[in-house]
C-alpha positions as CSV (number, residue, x, y, z in Angstrom):
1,X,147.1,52.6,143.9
2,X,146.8,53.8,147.7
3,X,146.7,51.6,150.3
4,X,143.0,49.9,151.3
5,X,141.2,52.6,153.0
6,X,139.8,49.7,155.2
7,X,143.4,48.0,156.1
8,X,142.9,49.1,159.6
9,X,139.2,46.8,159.6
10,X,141.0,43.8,157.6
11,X,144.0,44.0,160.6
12,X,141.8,44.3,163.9
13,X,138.4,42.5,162.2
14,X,139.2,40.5,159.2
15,X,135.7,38.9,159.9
16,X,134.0,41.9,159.2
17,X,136.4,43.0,156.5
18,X,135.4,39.7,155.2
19,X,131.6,40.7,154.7
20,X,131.9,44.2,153.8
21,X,134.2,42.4,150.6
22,X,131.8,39.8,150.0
23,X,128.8,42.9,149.6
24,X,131.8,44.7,147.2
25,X,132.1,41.7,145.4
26,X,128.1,41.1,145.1
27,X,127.9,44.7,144.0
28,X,130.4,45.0,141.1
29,X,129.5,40.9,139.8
30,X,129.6,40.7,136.2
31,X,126.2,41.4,134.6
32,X,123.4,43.7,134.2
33,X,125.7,47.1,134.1
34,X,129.0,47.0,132.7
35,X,131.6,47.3,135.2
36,X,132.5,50.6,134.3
37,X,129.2,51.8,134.8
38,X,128.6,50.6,138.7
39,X,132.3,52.2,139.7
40,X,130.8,55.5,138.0
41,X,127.4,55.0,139.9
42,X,129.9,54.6,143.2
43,X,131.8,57.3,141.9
44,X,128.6,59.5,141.9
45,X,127.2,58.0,145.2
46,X,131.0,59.0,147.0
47,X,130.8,62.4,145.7
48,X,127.3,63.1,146.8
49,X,128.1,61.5,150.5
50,X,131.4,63.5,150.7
51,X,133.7,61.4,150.6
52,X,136.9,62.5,148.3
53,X,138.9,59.5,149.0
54,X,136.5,57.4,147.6
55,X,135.8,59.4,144.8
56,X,139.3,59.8,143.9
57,X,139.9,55.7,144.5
58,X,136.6,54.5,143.0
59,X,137.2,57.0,139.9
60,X,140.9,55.1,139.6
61,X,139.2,52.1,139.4
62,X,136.3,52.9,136.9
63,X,139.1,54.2,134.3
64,X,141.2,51.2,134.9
65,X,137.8,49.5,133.5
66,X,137.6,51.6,130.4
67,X,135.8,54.9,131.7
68,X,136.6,58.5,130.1
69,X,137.4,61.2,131.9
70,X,134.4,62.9,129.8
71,X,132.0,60.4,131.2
72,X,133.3,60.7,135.2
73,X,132.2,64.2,134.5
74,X,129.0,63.6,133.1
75,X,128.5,61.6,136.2
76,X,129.7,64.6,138.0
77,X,127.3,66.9,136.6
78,X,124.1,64.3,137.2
79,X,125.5,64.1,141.1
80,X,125.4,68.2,140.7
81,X,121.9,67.6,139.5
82,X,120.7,66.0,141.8
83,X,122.8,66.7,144.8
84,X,124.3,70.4,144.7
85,X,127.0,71.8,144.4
86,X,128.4,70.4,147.4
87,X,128.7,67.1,145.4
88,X,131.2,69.2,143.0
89,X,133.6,70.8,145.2
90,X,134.1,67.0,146.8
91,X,134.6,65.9,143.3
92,X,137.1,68.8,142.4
93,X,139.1,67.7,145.3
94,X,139.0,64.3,145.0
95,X,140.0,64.2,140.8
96,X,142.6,66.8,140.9
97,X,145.1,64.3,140.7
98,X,143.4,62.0,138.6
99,X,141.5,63.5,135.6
């Protein structure tokens, strides 16, 4: 997997590297929604923010948890739904590698 996208916070802040980990870690806790579930809801959240890196690293993570590739699409298309297309072309970019 690609280096931590925050590596430059946990070097010149660890503090608030620290807290932004603790609020990951609160986030993705066991219960409620499977695992798998949450990293597609971040997936989803990424894609409609823009973000291709963290589509591409959170969509890593939520199949190393058991996702499909048919159901980061189906998150895709809700995101599309609800978002635009804009959504899509950052999740084309972002999955070319991975799906």
């Amino acid at each position: 997997m690609a280096e931590n996208p925050l590596q430059v916070i946990m070097d010149q802040d660890p503090e608030l590297f620290t807290l932004l980990e603790n609020t990951r870690e609160l986030a993705f806790a066991e219960g409620g929604i499977p695992l798998k579930y949450k990293l597609l809801i971040a997936v989803a959240l990424d894609a409609a923010n823009g973000s291709a890196d963290g589509v591409k690293f959170l969509a890593m993570q939520a199949m190393q948890a058991g996702t499909t590739k048919e159901e980061v699409m189906q998150a895709i298309r809700i995101t599309q739904y609800i978002f635009g297309a804009g959504s899509v072309y950052t999740a084309s970019e972002a999955l070319k590698d991975v799906l």
